[in-house]
DOMARNU-376165 format. One record per atom (N, C-alpha, C, O, CB): y, z, x; residue in three letters. Coordinates in steps of 0.05 Angstrom, whole numbers, padded with zeros to 5 digits, always signed. Glycine has a CB too. Layout:
REM DOMARNU-376165
YZXALA...
REM end
This chain:
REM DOMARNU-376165
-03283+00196-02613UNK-03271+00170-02611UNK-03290+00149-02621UNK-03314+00147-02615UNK-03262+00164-02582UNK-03278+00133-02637UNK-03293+00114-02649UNK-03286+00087-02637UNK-03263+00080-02630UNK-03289+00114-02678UNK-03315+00070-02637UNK-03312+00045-02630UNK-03303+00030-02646UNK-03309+00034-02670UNK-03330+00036-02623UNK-03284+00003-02639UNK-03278-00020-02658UNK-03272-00037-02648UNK-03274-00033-02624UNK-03261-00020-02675UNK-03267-00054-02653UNK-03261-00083-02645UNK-03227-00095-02630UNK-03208-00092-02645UNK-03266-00098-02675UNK-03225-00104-02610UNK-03192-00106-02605UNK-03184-00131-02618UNK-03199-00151-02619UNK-03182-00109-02571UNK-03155-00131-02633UNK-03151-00144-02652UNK-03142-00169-02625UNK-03126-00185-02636UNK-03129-00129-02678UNK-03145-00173-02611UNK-03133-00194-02587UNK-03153-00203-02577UNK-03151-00227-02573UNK-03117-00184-02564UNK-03179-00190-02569UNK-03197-00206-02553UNK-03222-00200-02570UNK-03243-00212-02563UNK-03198-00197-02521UNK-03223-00183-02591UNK-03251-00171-02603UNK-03269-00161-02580UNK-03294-00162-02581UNK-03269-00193-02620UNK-03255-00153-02560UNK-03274-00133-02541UNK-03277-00101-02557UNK-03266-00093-02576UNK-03257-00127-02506UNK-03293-00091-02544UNK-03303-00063-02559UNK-03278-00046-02547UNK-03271-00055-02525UNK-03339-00049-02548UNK-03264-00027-02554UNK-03246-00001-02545UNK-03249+00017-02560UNK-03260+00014-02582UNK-03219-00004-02544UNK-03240+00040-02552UNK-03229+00072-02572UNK-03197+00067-02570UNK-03181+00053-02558UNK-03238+00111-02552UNK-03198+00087-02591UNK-03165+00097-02585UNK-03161+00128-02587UNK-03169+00143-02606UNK-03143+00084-02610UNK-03146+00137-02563UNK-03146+00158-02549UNK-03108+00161-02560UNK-03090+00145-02559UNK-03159+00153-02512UNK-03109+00193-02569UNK-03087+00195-02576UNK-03074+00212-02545UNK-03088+00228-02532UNK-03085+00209-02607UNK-03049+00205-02538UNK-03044+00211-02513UNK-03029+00244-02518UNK-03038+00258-02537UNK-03024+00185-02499UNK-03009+00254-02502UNK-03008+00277-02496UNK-02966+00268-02516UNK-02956+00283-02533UNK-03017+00288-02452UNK-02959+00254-02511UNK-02934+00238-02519UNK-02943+00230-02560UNK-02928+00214-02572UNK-02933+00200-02491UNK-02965+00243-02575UNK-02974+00229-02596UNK-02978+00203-02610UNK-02984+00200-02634UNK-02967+00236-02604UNK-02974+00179-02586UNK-02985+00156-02588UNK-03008+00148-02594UNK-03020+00170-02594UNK-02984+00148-02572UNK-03025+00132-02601UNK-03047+00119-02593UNK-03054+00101-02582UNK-03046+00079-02592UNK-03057+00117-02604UNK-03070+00099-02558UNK-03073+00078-02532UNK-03099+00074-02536UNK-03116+00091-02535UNK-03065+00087-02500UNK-03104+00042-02540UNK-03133+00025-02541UNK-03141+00026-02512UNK-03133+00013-02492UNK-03130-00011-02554UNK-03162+00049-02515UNK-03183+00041-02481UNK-03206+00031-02482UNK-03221+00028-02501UNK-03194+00064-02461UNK-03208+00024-02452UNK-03245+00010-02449UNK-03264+00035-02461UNK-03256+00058-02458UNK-03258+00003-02408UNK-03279+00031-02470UNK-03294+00054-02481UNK-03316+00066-02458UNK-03330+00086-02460UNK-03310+00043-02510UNK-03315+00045-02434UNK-03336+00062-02418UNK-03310+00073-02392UNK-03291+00063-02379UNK-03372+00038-02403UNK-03330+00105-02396UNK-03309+00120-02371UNK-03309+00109-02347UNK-03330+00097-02340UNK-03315+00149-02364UNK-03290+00111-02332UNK-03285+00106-02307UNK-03292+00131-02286UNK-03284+00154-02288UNK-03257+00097-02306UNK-03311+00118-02265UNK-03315+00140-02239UNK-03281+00148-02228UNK-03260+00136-02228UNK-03336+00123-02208UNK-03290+00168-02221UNK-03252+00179-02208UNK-03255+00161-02184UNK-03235+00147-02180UNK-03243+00222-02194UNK-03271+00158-02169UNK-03272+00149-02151UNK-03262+00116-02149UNK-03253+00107-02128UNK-03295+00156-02147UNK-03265+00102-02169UNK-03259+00085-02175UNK-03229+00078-02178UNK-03219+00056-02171UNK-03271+00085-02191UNK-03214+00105-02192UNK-03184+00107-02199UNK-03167+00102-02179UNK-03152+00085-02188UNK-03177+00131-02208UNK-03164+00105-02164UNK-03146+00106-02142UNK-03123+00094-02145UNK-03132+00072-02139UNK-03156+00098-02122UNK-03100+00092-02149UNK-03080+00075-02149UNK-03074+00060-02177UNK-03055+00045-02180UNK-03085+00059-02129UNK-03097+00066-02198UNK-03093+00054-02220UNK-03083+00076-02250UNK-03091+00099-02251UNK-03121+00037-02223UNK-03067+00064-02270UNK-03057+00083-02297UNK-03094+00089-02312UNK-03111+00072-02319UNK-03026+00057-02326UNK-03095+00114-02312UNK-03125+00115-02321UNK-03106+00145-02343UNK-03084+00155-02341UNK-03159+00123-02287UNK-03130+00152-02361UNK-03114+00167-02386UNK-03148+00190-02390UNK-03171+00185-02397UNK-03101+00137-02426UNK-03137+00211-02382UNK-03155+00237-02384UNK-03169+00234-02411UNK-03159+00217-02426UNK-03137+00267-02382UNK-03191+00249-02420UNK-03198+00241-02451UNK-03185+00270-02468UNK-03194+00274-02490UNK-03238+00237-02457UNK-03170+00284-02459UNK-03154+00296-02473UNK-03122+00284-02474UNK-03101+00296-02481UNK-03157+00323-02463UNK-03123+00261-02466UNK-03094+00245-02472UNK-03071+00239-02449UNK-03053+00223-02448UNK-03079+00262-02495UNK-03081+00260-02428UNK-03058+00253-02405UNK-03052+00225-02398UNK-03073+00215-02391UNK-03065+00267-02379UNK-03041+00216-02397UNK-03040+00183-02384UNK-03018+00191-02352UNK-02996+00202-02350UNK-03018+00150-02415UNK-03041+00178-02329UNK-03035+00179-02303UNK-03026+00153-02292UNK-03042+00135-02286UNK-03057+00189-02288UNK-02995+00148-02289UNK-02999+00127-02276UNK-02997+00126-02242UNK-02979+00138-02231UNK-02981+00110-02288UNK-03016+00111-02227UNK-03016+00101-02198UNK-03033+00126-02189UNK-03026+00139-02168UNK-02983+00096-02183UNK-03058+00134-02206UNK-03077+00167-02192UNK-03072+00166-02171UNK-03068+00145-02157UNK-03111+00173-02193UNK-03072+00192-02163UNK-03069+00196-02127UNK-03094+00207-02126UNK-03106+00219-02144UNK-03042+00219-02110UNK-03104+00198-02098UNK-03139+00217-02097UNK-03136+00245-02090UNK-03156+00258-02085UNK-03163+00205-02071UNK-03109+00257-02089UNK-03099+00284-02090UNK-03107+00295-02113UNK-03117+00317-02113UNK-03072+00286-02087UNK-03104+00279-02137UNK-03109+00286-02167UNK-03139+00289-02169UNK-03153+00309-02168UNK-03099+00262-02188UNK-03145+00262-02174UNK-03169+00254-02174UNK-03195+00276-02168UNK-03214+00283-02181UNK-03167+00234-02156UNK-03185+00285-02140UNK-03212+00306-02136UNK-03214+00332-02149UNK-03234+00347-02149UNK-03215+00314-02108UNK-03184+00337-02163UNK-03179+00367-02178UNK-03195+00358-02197UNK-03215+00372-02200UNK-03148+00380-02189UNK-03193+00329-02221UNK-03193+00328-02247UNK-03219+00327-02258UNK-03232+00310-02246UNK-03179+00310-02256UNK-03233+00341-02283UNK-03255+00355-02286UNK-03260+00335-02309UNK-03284+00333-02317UNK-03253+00387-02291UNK-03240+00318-02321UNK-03249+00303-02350UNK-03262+00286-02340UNK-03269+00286-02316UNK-03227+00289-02371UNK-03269+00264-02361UNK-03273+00235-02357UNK-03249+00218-02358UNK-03230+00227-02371UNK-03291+00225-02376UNK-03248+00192-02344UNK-03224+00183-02340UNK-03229+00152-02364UNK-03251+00145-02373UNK-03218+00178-02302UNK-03205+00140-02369UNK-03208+00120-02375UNK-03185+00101-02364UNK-03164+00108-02352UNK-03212+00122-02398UNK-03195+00069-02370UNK-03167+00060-02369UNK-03158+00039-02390UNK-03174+00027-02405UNK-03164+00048-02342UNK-03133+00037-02390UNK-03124+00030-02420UNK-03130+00002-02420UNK-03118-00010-02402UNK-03092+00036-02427UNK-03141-00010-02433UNK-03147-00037-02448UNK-03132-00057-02441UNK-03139-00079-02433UNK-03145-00036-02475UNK-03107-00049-02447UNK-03085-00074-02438UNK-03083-00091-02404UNK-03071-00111-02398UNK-03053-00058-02442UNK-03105-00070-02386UNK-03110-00079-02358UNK-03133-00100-02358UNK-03139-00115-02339UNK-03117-00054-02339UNK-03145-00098-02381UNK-03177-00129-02377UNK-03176-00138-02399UNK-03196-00150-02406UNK-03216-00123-02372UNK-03149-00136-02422UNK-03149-00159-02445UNK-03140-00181-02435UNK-03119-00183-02423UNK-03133-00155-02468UNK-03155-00197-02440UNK-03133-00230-02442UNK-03122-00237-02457UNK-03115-00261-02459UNK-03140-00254-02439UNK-03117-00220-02473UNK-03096-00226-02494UNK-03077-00193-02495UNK-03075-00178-02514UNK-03115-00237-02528UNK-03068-00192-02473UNK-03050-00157-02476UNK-03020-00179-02480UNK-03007-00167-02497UNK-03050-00125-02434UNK-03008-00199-02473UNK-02984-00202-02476UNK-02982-00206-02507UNK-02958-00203-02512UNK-02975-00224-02458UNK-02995-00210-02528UNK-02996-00213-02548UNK-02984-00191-02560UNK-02968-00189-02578UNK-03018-00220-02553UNK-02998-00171-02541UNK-02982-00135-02556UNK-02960-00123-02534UNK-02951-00101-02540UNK-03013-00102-02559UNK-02953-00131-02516UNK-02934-00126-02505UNK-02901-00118-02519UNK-02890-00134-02535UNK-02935-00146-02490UNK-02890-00095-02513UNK-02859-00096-02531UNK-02838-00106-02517UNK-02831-00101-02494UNK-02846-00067-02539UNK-02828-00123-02534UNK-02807-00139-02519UNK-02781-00121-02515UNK-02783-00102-02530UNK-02799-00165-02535UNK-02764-00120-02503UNK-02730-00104-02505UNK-02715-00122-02509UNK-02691-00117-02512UNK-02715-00088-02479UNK
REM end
C-alpha cells in the first residue's frame, strides 16, 4: 500500500482494496484492536467490519484500519448522493 495525498484534506492515506473489489482511502497508521470497539475498521486483507464486536476483535490476527472518511473534514465532499 502506497502513500498519497487525500484529494479533500491532503492528509496522508492508502488505499486498501476491500473483499467487495472496491477501493477504500484509509488512515495509513494501524489501529490497536483494542481501540476498535464499536467502530467500521477494514482488515489489511480487505474485510471491512462495521460496529467490531470485541468478540471479533480478540480472534483477529491482521492489522486493523479505519477508513478515512471518519477524520476527513472534507468526507461530505465524497459522499454518494441517492
Amino acid at each position: 500500500m502506497r502513500m498519497r495525498p487525500c484529494n479533500g484534506c491532503g492528509g496522508d492515506i492508502r488505499l486498501i482494496k476491500t473483499e467487495a473489489g472496491k477501493w477504500m482511502p484509509i488512515d495509513p497508521s494501524p489501529l490497536p484492536s483494542h481501540a476498535a470497539e464499536g467502530l467500521t475498521v477494514i482488515t489489511a486483507s480487505g474485510k471491512v467490519v462495521a460496529n467490531a464486536k470485541k468478540e471479533w476483535l480478540v480472534l483477529v490476527t491482521e492489522q486493523l484500519f479505519t477508513p478515512h472518511w471518519k477524520n476527513c473534514p472534507a468526507a461530505d465532499r465524497f459522499r454518494r448522493r441517492a
